[in-house]
C-alpha positions as CSV (number, residue, x, y, z in Angstrom):
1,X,10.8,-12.5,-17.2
2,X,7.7,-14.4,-17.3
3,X,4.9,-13.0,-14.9
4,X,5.4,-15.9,-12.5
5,X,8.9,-14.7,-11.9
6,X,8.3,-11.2,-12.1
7,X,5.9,-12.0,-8.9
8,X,7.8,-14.0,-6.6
9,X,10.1,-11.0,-7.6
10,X,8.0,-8.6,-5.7
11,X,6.4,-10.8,-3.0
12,X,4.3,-8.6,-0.5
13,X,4.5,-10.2,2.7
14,X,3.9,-8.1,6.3
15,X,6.6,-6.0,7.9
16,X,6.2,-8.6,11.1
17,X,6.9,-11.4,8.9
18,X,10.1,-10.1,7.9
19,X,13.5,-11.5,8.6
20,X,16.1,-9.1,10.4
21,X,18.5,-7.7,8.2
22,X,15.8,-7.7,4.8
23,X,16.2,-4.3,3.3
24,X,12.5,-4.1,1.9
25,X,10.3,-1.6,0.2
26,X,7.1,-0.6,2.1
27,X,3.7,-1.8,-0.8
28,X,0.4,-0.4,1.4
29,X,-1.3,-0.5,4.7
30,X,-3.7,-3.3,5.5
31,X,-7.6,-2.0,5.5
32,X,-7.7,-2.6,9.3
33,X,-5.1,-0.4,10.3
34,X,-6.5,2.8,12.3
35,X,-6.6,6.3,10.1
36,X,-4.3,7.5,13.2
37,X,-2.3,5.2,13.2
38,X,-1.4,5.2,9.4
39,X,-1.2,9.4,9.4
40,X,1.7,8.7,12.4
41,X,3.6,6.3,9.8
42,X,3.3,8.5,6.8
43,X,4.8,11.2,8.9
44,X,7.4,9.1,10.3
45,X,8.1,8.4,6.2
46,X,6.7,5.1,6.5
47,X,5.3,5.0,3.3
48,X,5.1,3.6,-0.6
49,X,7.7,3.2,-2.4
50,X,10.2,4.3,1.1
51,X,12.4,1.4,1.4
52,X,13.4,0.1,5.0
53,X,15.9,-2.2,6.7
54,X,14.3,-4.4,9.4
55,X,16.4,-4.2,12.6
56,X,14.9,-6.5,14.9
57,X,11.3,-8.1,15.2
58,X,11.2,-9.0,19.1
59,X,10.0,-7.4,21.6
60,X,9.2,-5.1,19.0
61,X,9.7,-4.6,15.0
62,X,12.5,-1.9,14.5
63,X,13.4,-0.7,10.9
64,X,15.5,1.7,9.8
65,X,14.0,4.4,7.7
66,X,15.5,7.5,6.2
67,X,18.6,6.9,9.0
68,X,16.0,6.7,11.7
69,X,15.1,3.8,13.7
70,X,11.8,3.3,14.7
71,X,9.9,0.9,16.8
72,X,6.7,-0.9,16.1
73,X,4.4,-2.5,18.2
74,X,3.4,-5.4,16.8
75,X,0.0,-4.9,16.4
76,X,0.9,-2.1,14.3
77,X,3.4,-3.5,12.1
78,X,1.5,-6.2,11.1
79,X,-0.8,-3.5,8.7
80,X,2.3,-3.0,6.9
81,X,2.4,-4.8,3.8
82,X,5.6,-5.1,2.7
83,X,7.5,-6.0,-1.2
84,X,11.0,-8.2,-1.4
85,X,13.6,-8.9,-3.9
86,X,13.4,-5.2,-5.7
């Protein structure tokens, strides 16, 4: 695989852009998200390399983690940087 294709393999887009069903694999926090905010998601096992299904995106992004749903608000979620296609 050529590293083109190995890239679009791996495309990091952000957990509020999304589509429901997409079973992705959580890549980083964005550098604006608050230090609270990312300890909470760590301990929630929101983390790299934890992989998550996205549940719903309105009102609020749901994913299912570790056999957990949990609720984002937006303006939360859209720190989370997110890879497809793994």
């Amino acid at each position: 695989m050529n590293a083109t294709a190995s890239a679009q393999a791996h495309e990091r887009i952000r957990l509020t852009g999304t589509p429901i069903g997409c079973q992705v694999r959580i890549a980083d926090f964005g550098d604006d998200i608050d230090p609270l905010q990312r300890e909470q998601l760590h301990a929630y096992g929101l983390s790299a390399p934890h992989t998550v299904t996205v549940l719903q995106q309105q009102p609020m992004t749901v994913v299912l983690c570790d056999h957990v749903e949990l609720a984002l608000e937006h303006d939360v979620a859209r720190h989370v940087w997110v890879e497809t296609g793994h």
